[in-house]
N, C-alpha and C positions, 0 to 999 in steps of 0.2 A: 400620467403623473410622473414625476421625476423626482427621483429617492436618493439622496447622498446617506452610503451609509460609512462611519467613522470604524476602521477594525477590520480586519480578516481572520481572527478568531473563529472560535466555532459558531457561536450565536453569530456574529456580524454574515461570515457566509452564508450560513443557513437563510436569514432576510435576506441578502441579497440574491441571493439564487434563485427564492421564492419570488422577490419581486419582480424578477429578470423575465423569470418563468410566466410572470399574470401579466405581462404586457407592457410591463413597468421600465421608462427609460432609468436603470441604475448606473451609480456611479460608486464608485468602494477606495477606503484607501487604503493605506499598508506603510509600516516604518517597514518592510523587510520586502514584499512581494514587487518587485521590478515592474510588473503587468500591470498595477495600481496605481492609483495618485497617491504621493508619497506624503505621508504626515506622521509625526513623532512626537506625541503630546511631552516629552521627558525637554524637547527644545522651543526655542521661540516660536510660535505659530504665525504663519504667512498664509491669511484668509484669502488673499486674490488668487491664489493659486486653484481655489475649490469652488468650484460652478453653483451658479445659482438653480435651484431645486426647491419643490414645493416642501419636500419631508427633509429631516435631518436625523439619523438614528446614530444614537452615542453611544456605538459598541467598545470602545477602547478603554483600557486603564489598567491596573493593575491592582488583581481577585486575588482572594486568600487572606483568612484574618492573619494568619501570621507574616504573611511578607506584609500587610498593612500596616499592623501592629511596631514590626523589626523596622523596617525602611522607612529611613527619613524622609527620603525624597517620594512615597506614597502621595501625602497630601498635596505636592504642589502638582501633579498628574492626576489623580483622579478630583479634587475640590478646583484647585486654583487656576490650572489649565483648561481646566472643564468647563469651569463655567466663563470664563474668558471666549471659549469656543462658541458657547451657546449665545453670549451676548450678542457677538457676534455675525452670529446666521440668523438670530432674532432682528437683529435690527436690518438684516435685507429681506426681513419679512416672510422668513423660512421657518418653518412649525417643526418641532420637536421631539422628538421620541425618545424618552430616556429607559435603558433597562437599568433596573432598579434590584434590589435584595429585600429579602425575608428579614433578613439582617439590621434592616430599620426600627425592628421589634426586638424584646429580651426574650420571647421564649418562652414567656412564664404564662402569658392568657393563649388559649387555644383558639386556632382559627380567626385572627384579627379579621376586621370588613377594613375595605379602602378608606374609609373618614374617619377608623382611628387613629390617635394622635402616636406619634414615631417615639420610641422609647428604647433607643440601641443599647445596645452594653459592649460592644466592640469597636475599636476603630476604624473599621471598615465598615460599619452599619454608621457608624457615625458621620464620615465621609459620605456616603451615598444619601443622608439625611440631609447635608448642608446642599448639596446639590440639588434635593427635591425640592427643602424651602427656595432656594434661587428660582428655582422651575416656576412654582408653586405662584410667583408674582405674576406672572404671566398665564394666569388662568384657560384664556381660551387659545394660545399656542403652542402649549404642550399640552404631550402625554407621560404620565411616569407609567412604567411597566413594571409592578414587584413580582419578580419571581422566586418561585421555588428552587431545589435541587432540579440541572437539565442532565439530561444523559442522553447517548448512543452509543452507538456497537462500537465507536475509540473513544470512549471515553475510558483514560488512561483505567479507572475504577473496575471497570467491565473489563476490557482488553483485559487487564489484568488476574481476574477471578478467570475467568473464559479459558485463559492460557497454561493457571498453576493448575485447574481442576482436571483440562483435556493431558497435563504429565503429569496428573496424581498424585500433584504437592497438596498440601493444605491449606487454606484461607483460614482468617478471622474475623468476617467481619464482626463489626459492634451489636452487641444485643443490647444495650443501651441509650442507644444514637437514633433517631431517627428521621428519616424522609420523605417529603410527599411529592416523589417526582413530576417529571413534565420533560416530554420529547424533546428535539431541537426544534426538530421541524414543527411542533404542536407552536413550541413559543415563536418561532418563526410565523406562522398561518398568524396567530393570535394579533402579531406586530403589525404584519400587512393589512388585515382586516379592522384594523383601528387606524390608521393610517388612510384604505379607503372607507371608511365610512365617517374620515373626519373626525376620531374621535377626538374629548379632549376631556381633563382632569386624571383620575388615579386608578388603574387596572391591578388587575393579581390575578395571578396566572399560577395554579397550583395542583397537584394532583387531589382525588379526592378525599383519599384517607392517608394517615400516617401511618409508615410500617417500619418496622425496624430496619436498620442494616443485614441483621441476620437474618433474617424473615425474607427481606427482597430477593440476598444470597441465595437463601433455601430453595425458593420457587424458580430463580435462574438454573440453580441446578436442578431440578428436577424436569425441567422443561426441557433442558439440554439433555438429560441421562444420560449425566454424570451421577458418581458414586458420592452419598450425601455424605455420610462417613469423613468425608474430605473438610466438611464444614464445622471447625471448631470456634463456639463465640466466643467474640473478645469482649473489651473495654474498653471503651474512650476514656476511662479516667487515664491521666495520665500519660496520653498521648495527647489531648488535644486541652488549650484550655476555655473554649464554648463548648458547652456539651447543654445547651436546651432544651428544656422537656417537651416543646412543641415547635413545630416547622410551618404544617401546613398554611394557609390563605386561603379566607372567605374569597370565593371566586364565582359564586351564581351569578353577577350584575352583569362580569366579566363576559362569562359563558354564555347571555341571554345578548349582549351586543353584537360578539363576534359570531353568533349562531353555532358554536361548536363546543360540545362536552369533553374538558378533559379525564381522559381512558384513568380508569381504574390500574393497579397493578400489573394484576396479571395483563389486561389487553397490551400493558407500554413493556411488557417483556415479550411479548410475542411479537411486538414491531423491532425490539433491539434485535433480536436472533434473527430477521425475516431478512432474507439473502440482497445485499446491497451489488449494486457494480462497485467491483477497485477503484475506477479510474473516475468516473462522474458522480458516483452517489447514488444512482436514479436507484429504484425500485424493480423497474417496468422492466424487465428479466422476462428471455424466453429459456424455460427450463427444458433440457432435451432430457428424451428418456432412459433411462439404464439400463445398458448395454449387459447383460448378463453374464454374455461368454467374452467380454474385457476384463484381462485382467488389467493390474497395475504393475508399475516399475517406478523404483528409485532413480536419483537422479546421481549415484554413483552404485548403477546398472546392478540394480538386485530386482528381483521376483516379487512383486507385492499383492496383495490379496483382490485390492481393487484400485481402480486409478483414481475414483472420485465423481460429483457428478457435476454436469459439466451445463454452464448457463452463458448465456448471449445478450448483456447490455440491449434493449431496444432503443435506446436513445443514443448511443454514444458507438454501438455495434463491438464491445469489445467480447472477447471469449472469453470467460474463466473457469474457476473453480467455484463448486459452491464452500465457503468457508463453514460447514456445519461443526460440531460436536466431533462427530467420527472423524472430518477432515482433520479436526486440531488436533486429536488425539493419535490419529497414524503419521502426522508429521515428527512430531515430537518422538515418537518410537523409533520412523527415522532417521530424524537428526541424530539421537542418542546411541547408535551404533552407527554414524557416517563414516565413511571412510574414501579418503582420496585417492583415486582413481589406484582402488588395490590390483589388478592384474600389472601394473606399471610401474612397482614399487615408489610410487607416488609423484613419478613422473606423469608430466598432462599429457594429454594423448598428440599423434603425430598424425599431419595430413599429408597424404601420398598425391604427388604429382603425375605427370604423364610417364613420367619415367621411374614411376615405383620408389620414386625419391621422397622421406618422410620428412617432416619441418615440425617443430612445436607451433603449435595455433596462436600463440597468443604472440610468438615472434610476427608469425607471418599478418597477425593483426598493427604490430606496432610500427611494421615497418609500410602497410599502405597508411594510418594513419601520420606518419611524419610525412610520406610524401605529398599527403593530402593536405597538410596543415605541418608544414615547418618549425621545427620547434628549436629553441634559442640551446646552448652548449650547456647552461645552466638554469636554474629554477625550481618550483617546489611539487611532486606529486604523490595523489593519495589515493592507492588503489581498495577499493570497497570491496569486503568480499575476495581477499586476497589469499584465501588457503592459505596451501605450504609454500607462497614466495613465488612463484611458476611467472606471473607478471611482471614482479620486481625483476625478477633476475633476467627476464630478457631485456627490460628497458636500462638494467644496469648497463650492458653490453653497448646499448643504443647511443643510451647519454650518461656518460659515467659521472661526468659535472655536476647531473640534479640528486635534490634531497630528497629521500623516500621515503614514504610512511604507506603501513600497511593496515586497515580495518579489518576487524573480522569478529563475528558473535561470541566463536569460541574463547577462551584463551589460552591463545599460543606466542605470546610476548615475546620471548627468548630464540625460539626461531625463528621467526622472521627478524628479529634485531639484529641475529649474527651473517643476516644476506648482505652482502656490499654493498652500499651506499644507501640503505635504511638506515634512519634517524630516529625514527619513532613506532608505534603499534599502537592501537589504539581497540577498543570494544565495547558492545554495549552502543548506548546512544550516543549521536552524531552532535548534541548538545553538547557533548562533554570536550569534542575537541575546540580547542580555543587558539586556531591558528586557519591562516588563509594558504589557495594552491591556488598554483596557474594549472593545473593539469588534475582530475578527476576521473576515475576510472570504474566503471561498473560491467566488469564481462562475466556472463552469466548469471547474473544478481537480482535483477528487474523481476524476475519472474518467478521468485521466490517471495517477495515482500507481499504483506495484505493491504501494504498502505501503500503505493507505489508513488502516490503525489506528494505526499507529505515528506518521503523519502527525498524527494531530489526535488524538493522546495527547501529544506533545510540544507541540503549538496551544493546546492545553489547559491546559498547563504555563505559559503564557504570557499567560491572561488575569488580571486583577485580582480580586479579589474582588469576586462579581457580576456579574465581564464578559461579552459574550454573543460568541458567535462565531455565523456563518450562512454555512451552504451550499448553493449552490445547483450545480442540473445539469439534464442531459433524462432523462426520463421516457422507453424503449425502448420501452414498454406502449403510450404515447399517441403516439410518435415512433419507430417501427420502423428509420428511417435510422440513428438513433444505433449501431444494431451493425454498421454497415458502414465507421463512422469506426475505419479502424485503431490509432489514437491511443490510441483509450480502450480503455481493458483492465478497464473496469469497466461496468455496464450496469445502473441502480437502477431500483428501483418506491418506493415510499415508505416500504412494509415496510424493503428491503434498506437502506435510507440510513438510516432511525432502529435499524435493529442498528447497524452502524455507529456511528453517534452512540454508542451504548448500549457497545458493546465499547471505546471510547475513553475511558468514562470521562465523558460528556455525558447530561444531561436536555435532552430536547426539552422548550420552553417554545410553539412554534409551528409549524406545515407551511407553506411558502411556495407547495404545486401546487395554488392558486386565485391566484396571481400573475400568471402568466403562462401561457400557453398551452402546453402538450405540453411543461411542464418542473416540476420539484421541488423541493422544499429543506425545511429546516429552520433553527430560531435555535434554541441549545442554549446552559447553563451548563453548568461544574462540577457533576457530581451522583454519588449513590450507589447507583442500585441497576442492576441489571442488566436486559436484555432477551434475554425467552425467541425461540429461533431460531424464523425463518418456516417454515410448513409448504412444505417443497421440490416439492411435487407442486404445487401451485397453481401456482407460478412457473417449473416445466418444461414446463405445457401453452401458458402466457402467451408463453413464449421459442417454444416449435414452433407458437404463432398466429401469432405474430409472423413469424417468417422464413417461413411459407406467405403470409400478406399480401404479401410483398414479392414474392416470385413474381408470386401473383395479379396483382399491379398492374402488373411488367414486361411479362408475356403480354398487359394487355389496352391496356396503352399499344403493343406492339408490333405490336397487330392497328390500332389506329386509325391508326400511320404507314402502314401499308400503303395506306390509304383516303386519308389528309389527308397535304397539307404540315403538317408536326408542330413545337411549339412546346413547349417546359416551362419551365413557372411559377415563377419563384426561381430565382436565384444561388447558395442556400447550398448546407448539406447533401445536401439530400431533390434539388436540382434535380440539383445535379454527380453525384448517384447516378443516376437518372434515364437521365441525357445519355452517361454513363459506359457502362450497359448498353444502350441504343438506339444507341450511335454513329453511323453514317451517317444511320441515319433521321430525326435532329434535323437542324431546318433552323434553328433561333435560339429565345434564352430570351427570356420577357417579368419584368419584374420593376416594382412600382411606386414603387421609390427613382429620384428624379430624376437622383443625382449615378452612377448606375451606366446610367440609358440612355443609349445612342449610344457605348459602350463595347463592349469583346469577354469572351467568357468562353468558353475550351476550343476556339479558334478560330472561335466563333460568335455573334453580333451579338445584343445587348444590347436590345428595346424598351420603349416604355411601352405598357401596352393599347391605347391608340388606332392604336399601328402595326401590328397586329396584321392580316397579309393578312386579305380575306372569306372564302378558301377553306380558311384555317390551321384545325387543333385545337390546343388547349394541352393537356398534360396538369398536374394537379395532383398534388402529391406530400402530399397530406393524406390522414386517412380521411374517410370518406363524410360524418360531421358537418361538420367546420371544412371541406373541401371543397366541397361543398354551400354553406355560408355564404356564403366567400369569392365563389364563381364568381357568384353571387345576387347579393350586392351590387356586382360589377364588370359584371355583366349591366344593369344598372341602367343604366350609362351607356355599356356599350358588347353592345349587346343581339346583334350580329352575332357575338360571338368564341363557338367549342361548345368548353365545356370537356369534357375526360375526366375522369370523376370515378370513386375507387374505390367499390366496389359496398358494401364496409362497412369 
């Protein structure tokens, strides 16, 4: 069967994903996603452009009684575009599927059945009503689909409670309000399974019971444990002006066609919380076990209690984190005391050459990135994730011509405006900027986000025509510390970052992991095609080398303290993980940045190799190559120091 569905929203994906999934040749568009057939109900509509298909699902328009209500241009989008649309694909003899609202009802009778008569009180119920009757003449080629409230784990609603509860802000939801939810993917199955089973006339899709806003809250937190205490109820009066006394939808006709009950409450909070991939969505997660004697580290090199626990995409093979309750809640702990690279007075750290010669990273990024991709004397760049300036200020150096603007969660406006040739600052949502760049920057950022697609799908939205966006990160594969930085909730190989790329809506133009050592990236435009998923077995054996390596190497560092006054090599990552699991047994770090010796780190003394006792070992926190290398050439001039090096 062959399914055009209209929208990339969250409903429209959810069907098309699902339908892609069951066999089903789909077709999807997008006013925004590159990778899509382009359509923009707000403009003239060009039907030759959209392939003939047996189903057509009208995911598009513009939701929410009050933009309905405020904006004029509402009704010529979702009534008059709409049904133009559908005449349309009706008259090439293309069946229908409309998602439909609750909102076709006032609220006042409880649990309407599908053959009662539509009786809105809002604009937006009212609009979806003139739609249905249009449908409605066309009895055996549509479906209407009235739904209830949908939710998942982004749903801005949840994200949101999830977020203030795991930093111990407060919520309100409405103890007044209520709703009878229903998954995505539930009204997703629901669409596909009326679609193949042919259906036709008026579905409702609804959860079972009504429950309050505060009610749903309560049981979210409690599930999560979180502190309830955190939950004070509000009011929709005066916030909102539908406020309903009833939501629900008779749904048993529903549920006896499509053969599937929808979940009571509490079961549709246990599928929001139930551990998703970042990157594909899927489920189908290999959870690995918990590592006991792992600890954790920050990702500006502090000591943390534990790293997190750590899951494997089966479908798509990516690594990550599990995003549970505790993960959100020690995030937030760490962000809230972050600090940028404190041993360095907030200088970013230096990489040492053969010759002991150190360079800022993000120089030595910018300048194979211009060689790699030429960049014009002037133009507009926004680097994401820009700390204190460390990016801006080398690419001032580079191109002093371009206009800078820097993002960042925190805010720190003021400093970064006073860097040379910044123009702007920017924080909080990528929404809010409202200007285009030829140049786009994410170094080190990717792997902090819990939405990574949605992130640089919206980034995306944001370059010029022709503009390139580049991202960079660590490699887990070449850098096995990186899964003990609790921070990142993401963990790439090159494969996992160019899906990525590819699920965004991006053509990789280049690979940046010959840039620098035991790390990744890519520079990508605007592009159209898609990338098929990594084989997940490769990248589940990659992930269990990886966490036995790190074993491996605390056992044989913990045998040489035994033997030696014990030393570990680096400040950052790799060292604070190191020092972290040895505790007592470290006696002080060496590192060869000059501005961090005769400093402390984790209550332990800071040297240059040459302070280095005759009787001390160091451990290195490399594998056995760049290990090997390094200890080689510091052996050179300090022939006395034995390093420990991993065995591979």
């Amino acid at each position: 069967m062959k399914i055009l569905v209209i929208g990339d929203g969250a409903l429209g994906n959810a069907i098309a994903g699902l339908a892609e999934k069951s066999g089903h040749e789909t077709f999807q568009t997008s006013r925004k996603n590159s990778q899509l057939l382009y359509l923009d109900l707000k403009e003239e509509l060009k039907f030759t452009d959209l392939p003939d298909t047996d189903w057509a699902v009208i995911a598009a328009g513009i939701s929410g009684y009050k933009e309905c209500a405020e904006n004029p241009h509402s009704r010529k989008v979702n009534v008059e575009r709409t049904i133009e649309l559908c005449r349309a694909l009706l008259a090439r003899g293309t069946k229908i599927l409309f998602p439909s609202s609750t909102a076709v009802f006032d609220g006042e009778t409880p649990s309407p059945a599908p053959d009662t008569n539509p009786c809105p009180s809002t604009e937006y119920g009212h609009q979806k009503t003139e739609v249905e009757n249009f449908l409605r003449t066309y009895p055996k080629q549509t479906a209407i689909v009235r739904l209830t409230k949908l939710l998942e784990r982004n749903t801005p609603l949840i994200s949101g409670w999830l977020e203030n509860l795991a930093a111990g802000r407060q919520i309100t939801p409405f103890e007044d309000l209520t709703i009878a939810p229903v998954h995505f993917e539930d009204a997703a199955l629901a669409c596909c399974r009326i679609m193949e089973n042919n259906g036709s006339g008026i579905f409702h899709c609804s959860g079972p019971q009504e429950i309050s806003y505060l009610e749903f809250a309560q049981r979210i937190c409690r599930q999560s444990g979180f502190d309830s205490r955190l939950i004070t109820p509000g009011s929709c009066k005066g916030f909102l002006d539908y406020c309903p006394p009833h939501c629900a939808l008779e749904s048993g006709a529903t549920e006896e066609f499509i053969k599937f009950n929808f979940p009571a409450a509490d079961r549709l909070i246990e599928e929001i919380l139930r551990p998703r991939c970042l990157l594909c969505g899927s489920g189908n997660l290999h959870i690995f076990e918990q590592r006991q004697n792992f600890p954790g580290i920050t990702s500006d090199c502090k000591p943390w209690p534990r790293a997190g626990g750590f899951i494997l995409c089966k479908d798509c093979g990516h690594a990550q984190k599990n995003i549970s309750p505790q993960w959100l809640s020690d995030i937030n702990k760490i962000y809230s005391g972050y600090e940028m690279y404190p041993l360095s007075n907030g200088s970013e750290p230096l990489i040492f050459d053969e010759n002991g010669h150190g360079r800022p990273r993000s120089g030595i990024l910018l300048d194979r990135l211009i060689h790699t991709h030429p960049l014009p004397e002037d133009g507009t760049m926004l680097d994401v994730g820009c700390g204190n300036g460390s990016l801006l200020q080398q690419f001032h150096l580079r191109r002093p011509g371009w206009k800078l603007c820097g993002h960042e969660q925190s805010i720190q406006r003021e400093e970064i405006l006073h860097l040379p040739g910044v123009e702007n600052f920017y924080s909080g949502s990528f929404d809010k900027i409202g200007r285009k760049f030829d140049l786009i920057t994410l170094t080190y950022v990717i792997e902090h986000l819990t939405d990574p697609v949605s992130a640089l799908k919206k980034l995306a939205g944001l370059l010029r025509e022709g503009g390139l966006i580049m991202v960079h990160t660590s490699s887990f594969a070449e850098n096995p510390f990186d899964l003990m930085v609790c921070d990142h909730c993401s963990h790439f190989t090159p494969d996992s970052l160019e899906f990525l790329a590819k699920q965004s809506g991006l053509d990789v133009t280049a690979k940046t992991d010959s840039w620098l050592a035991k790390e990744i990236g890519i520079t990508a435009r605007k592009g159209s095609s898609m990338q098929e998923r990594v084989p997940a077995q490769k990248h589940l054996q990659v992930m269990k080398d990886t966490l036995d390596w790190l074993g491996q190497l605390a056992h044989k560092a913990g045998q040489a303290s035994a033997k030696y006054k014990t030393g570990i090599f680096g400040t950052a990552v790799a060292g604070t993980w190191l020092a972290a699991t040895l505790k007592e047994q470290v006696s002080f770090f060496v590192d060869e940045d000059p501005s961090k010796q005769g400093q402390s780190h984790m209550g332990l003394p800071i040297l240059g190799p040459e302070m280095v006792p005759p009787d001390a070992a160091v451990v290195m926190g490399f594998n056995k190559e760049l290990g090997s290398h390094i200890a080689q050439r510091l052996n050179g001039c300090y022939p006395r120091i034995k390093f420990i090096i991993p065995d591979i």
